[in-house]
N, C-alpha and C positions, 0 to 999 in steps of 0.2 A: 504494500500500500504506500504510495506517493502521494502522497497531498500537498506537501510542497517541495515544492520543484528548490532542485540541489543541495536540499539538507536529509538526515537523516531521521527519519519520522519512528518513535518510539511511543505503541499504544499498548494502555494496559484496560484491562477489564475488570471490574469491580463487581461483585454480584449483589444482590438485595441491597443495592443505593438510588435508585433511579425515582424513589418516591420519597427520597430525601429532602430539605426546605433549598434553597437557593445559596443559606448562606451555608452548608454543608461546601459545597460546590467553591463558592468563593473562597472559603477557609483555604482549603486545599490550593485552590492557586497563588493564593501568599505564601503557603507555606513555601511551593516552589518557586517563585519569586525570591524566595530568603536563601535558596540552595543555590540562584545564578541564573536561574528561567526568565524568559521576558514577559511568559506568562504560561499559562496551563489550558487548554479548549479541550471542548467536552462535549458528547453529547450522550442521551438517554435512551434505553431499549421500551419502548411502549408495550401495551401486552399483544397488541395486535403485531409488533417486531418491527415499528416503523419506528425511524430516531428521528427525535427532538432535538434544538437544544441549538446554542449562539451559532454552529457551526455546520449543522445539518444540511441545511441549504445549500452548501460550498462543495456536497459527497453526491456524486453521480449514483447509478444503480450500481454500474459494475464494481465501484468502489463500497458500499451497502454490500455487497454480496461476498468479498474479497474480505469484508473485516467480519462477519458473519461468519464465515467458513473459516479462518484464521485463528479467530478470538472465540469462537463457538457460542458466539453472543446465543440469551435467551429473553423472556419479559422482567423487566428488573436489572439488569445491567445498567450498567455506566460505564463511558467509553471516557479515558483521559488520554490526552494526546500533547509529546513534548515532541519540539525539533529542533535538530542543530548540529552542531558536529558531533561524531559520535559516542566520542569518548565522555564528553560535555552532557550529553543527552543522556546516556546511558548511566551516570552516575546520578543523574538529577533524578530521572525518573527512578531509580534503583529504592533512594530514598522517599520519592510519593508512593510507592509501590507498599511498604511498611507502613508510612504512616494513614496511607488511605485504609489497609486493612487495621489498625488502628481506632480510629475514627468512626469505623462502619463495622465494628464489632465482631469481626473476622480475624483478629487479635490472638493467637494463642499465649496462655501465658502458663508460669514455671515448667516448662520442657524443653528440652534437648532437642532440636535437629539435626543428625548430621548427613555432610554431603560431599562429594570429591570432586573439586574442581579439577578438570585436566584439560588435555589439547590446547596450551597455550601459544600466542604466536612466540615465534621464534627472535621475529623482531619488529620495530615501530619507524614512523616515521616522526624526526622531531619537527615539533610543529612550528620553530623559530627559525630554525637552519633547511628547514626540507631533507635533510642526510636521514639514511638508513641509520638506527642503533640497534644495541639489543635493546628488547622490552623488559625482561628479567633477569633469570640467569646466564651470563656467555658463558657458563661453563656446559652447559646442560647437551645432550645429543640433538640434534634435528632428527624430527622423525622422515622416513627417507633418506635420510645420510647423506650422501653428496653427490646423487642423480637428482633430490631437491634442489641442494644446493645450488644444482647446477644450472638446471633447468627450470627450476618453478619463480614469479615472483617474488624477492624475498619477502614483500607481506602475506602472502599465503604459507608460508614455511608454520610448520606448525612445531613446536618443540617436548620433548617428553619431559614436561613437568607435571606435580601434582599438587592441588594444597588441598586438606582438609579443612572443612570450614562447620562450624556449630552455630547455630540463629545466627546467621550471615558473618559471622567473626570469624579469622583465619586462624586456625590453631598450629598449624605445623604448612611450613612448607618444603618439597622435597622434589629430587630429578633423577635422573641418569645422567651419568657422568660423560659427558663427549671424551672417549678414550681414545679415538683412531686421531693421531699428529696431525695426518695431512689432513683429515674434516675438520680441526678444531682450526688449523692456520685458515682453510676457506671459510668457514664459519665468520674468522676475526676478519677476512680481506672483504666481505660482504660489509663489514662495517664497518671499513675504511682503513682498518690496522697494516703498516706493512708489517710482512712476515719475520722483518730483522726484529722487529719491537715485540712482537710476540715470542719470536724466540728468548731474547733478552730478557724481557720482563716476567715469563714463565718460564723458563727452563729447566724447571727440578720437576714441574708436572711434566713436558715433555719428555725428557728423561726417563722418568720412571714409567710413562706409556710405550717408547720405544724400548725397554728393556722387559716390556711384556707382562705389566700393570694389567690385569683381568678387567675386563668389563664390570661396573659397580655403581648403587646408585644409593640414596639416603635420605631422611627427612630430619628436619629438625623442628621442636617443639615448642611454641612460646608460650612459658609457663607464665608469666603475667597474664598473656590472654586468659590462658584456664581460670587461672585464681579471677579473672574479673566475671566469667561466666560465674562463678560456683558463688563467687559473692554476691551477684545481682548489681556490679557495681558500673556505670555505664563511662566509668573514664578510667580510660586504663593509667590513667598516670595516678590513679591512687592506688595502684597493683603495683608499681614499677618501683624496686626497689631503690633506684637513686636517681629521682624523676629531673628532668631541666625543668629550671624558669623559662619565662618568654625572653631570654636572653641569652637562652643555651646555655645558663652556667645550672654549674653544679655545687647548690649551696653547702650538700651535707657534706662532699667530696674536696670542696675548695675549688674548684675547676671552673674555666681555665685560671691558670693562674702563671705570675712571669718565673719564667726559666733562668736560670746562670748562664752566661754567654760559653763556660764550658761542659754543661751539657748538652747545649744546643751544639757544641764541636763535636761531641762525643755522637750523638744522633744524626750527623750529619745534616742539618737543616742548617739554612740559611735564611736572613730575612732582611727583607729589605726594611730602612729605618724611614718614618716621615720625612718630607723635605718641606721645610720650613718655602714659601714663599716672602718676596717683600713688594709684593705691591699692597693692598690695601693692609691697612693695620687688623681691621675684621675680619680677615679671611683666618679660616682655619689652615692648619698645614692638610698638603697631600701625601695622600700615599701609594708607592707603588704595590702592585699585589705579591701576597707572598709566592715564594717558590714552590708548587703543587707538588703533590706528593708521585712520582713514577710510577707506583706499586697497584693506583687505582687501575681497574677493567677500563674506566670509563673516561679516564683521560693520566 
């Protein structure tokens, strides 16, 4: 379903709302207004299966028949409609999705769902630079190996990862390990690395893949999240053992805090110092950035 033209149109279905009061309807599109939406349209399933509703008028048959068959609309539904770039749309709606069932008393509460997210892409496009990156793990295998690699769009590339997830919270995330050298150097050249820099910067994983490193893969658990399910507690940073301020510091920890210029020799860091300017008296000094660390995937 298109309804508008060059964005991505994300509808969800509500059941027993559609004889709700108006301001039902409106609440809801505040809400998503507060997540980033410009707004929320909507229309209603009649008992006779005709929709009502601000936007009704704007849907063809073939498009009635298409959200019908899709959405398995019945009498009593409510149709919500977000659009916009995907990523944008899909988290926005992600969250009216919850809170409509919420609202409209389809809410479950004290239980456990779980569920296994997988088939993740392999990689994204950034949306400032236009360049391929990874989306998650660069370490993870591509499924297909490197006839994807080779052949497929890298945004179609799918990757073998897995997260489990409970009432929509990520508990563990986990992959397969990319073991084959030459899929992991294409893997990294798909998103932009040369091969010398990958050798360099990884070398002790290739190494021990070339010396015949088994095939293996692993999850790992985040035990905060757990503790915030079992608590009932809805912000994880009162689960997290040594939480940041809105300032990234670390009050209980001291962090960050300034270093001796010889341990900063001893770790090999380097930094650059402010440089005073003189022109106006009011200006602040500038500063160059510091020296990034090598060792990141990501730069």
């Amino acid at each position: 379903f298109k309804a508008f033209a060059g964005k991505h149109v994300r509808a969800l279905a509500v059941p027993d709302t559609a004889a709700q009061p108006r301001k039902f309807f409106d609440g809801l599109g505040e809400y998503a207004i507060s997540l980033g939406a410009k707004g929320l349209a909507w229309v209603r399933v009649g008992e006779d299966g005709a929709l009502t509703g601000p936007i009704a008028k704007f849907l063809t048959e073939e498009n009635v028949k298409v959200l019908t068959e899709r959405l398995g609309l019945a009498a009593g539904h409510a149709v919500f409609f977000g659009a916009g770039e995907f990523d944008e749309v899909s988290k926005i709606m992600s969250g009216v999705r919850v809170e409509a069932a919420k609202r409209a008393g389809h809410f479950e509460e004290n239980v456990f769902r779980f569920c296994w997210i997988v088939d993740f892409p392999m990689y994204e496009k950034d949306e400032e630079t236009g360049k391929i990156d990874f989306s998650h793990n660069p370490f993870s295998m591509p499924q297909g190996g490197m006839k994807d690699l080779e052949e497929k769009d890298p945004l179609d590339i799918l990757a073998w990862q897995y997260d489990i997830v409970c009432n929509g919270i990520e508990l563990s995330s986990g992959a397969i390990r990319n073991h084959e050298p030459e899929v992991m150097l294409k893997a990294f050249a798909i998103a932009g690395y040369e091969a010398e820099t990958v050798e360099r910067e990884f070398a002790g994983m290739l190494k021990a893949f070339r010396l015949g490193a088994p095939p293996h893969g692993g999850i790992a658990p985040g035990v905060d999240r757990i503790v915030m399910l079992l608590a009932d507690e809805p912000n994880i940073r009162e689960t997290i053992a040594f939480p940041l301020n809105g300032n990234a510091q670390d009050l209980m920890m001291g962090a960050p805090t300034v270093l001796e210029e010889a341990r900063l020799r001893e770790l090999n860091i380097a930094l650059r110092k402010p440089v005073e300017t003189k022109t106006a008296a009011s200006e602040r000094p500038v500063s160059d950035a510091v020296i990034p660390d090598p060792g990141s995937p990501r730069g």
